[in-house]
C-alpha positions as CSV (number, residue, x, y, z in Angstrom):
1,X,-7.0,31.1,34.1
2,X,-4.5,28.3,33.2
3,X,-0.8,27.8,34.3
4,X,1.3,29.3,31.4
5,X,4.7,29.7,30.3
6,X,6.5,33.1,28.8
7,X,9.6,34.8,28.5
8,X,9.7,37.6,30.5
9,X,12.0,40.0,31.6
10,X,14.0,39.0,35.1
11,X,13.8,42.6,36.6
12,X,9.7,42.2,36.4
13,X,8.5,43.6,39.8
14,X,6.2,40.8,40.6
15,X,9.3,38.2,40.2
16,X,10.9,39.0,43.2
17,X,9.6,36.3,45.8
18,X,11.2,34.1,43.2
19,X,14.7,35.2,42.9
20,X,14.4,35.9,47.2
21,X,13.5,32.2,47.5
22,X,15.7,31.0,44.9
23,X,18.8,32.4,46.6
24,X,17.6,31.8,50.0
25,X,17.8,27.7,48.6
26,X,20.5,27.9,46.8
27,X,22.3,29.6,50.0
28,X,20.8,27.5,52.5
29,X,23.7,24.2,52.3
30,X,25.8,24.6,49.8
31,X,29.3,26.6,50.4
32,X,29.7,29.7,48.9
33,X,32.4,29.1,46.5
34,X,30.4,26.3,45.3
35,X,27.3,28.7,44.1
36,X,27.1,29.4,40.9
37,X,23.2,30.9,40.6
38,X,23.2,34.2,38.3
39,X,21.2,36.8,39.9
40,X,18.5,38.6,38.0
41,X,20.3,41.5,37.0
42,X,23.0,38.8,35.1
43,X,20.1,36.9,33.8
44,X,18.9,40.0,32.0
45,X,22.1,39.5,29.8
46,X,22.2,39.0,25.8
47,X,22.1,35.1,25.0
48,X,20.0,34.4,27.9
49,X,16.6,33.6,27.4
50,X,14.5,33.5,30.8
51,X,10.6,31.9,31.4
52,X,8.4,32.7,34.0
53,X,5.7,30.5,34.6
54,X,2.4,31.8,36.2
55,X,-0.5,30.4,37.7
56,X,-3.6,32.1,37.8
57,X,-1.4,35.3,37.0
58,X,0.7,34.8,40.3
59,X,4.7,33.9,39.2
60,X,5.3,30.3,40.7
61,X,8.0,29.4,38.7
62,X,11.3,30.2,36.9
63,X,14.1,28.6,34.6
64,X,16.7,30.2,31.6
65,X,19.1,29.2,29.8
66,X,22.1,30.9,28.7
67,X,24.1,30.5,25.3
68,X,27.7,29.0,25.4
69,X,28.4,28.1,21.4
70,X,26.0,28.1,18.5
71,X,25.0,24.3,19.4
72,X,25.5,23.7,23.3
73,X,22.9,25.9,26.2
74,X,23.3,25.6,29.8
75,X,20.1,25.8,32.2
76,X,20.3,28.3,34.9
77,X,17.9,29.5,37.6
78,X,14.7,26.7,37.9
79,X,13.0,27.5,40.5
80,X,9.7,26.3,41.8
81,X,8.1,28.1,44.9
82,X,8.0,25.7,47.9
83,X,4.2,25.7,48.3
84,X,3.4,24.9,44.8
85,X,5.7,21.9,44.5
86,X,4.5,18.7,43.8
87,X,2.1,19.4,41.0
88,X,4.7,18.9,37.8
89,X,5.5,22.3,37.4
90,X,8.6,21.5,37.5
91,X,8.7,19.1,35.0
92,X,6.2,21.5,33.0
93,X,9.3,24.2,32.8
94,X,12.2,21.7,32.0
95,X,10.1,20.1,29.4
96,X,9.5,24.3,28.1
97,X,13.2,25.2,28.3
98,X,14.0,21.5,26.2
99,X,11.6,23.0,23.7
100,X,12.6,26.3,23.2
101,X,16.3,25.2,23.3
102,X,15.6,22.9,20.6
103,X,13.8,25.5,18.2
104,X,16.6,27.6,19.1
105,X,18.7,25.3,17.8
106,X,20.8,23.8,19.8
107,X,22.1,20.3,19.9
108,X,23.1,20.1,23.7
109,X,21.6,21.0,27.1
110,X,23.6,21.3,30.6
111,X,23.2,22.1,33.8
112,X,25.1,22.4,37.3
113,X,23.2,21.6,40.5
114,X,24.3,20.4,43.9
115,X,24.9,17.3,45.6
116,X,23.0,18.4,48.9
117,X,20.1,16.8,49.7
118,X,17.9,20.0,48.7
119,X,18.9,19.4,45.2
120,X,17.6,15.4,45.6
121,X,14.4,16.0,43.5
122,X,15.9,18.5,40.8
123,X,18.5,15.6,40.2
124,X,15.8,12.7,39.7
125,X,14.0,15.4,37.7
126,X,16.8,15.8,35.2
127,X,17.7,11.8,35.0
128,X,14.1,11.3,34.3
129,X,14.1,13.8,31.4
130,X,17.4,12.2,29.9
131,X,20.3,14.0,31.4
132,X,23.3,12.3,31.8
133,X,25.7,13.1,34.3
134,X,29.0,14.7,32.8
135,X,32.0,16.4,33.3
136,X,32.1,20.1,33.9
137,X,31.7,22.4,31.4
138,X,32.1,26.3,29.8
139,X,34.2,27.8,33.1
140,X,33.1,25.3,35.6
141,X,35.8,23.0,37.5
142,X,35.7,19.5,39.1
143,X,33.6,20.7,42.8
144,X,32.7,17.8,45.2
145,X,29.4,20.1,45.9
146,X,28.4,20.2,41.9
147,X,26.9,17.6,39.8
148,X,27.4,18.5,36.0
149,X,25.0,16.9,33.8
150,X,24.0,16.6,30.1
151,X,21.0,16.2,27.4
152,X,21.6,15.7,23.1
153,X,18.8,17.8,21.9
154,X,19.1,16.5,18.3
C-alpha cells in the first residue's frame, strides 16, 4: 500500500501519537508564551482544512491550514513522526497543503515556526519551497522565538 494523503478529521482515534508527539516538540524548547500550535479539538474548527498522511495505513504525518481572508491561508500543525523522517514526507505534505490551498483559492500561504534549533529543518524546508520570511501576521506579534514567513500562491 502506497503513502497517501487525505483530509481527515483531527479527533480520528488512530491520530493521537501524532498530536502527543507534535506537542511534546513543540513543548520541548520553545517558551510557553511563544507556542502557538492549535490542538486537535481547535483544528476541528470551520475554515480549517486538516491532512493526514498515511503509510501503509499507519498515520505518519500531519499538516492544516486555517482560513484568515478569502485570499491569504496560514499553515498550522506539520508534523512528521521522528522515525519516519528523512524520506520527503515532509516535503510530500507541504507540497499537498500548496496544492489544495491553491485550488482553494487562495493567493497567499504563511506560516509561524520557531527559531530553536528543533525547527532548523522545517525552516530550510519552507525556503526551499519559496517562503519568504515576513512580518507577523492575522493576531501574531513581533516574538524573538517566532520566524513568520510567506508564499504567493498565484
Amino acid at each position: 500500500m502506497p503513502v497517501t494523503i487525505a483530509e481527515e478529521h483531527p479527533l480520528t482515534p488512530d491520530l493521537e501519537l501524532l498530536f502527543q508527539r507534535h506537542t511534546a516538540d513543540m513543548h520541548a524548547d520553545t517558551p510557553p508564551e511563544s507556542i502557538h500550535m492549535m490542538d486537535k479539538g481547535a483544528l476541528a474548527s470551520p475554515g480549517i482544512r486538516f491532512f493526514v498522511m498515511r503509510d501503509a495505513g499507519r498515520p505518519v504525518a500531519m499538516g492544516a491550514f486555517k482560513r484568515i481572508d478569502a485570499t491569504h491561508a496560514e499553515i498550522k500543525s506539520m508534523h512528521v513522526l521522528a522515525e519516519d523522517r528523512g524520506r520527503g514526507l515532509s516535503r510530500a505534505m507541504l507540497e499537498h497543503l500548496l496544492a489544495e490551498a491553491t485550488r482553494d483559492g487562495f493567493a497567499r500561504l504563511s506560516l509561524e515556526t520557531g527559531v530553536q534549533p528543533t525547527f532548523v529543518a522545517a525552516r530550510a524546508l519552507y525556503a526551499r519551497a519559496g517562503f519568504a520570511e515576513c512580518g507577523p501576521f492575522e493576531g501574531y506579534h513581533e516574538d524573538p522565538n517566532s520566524v513568520f514567513m510567506t508564499k504567493t500562491l498565484r
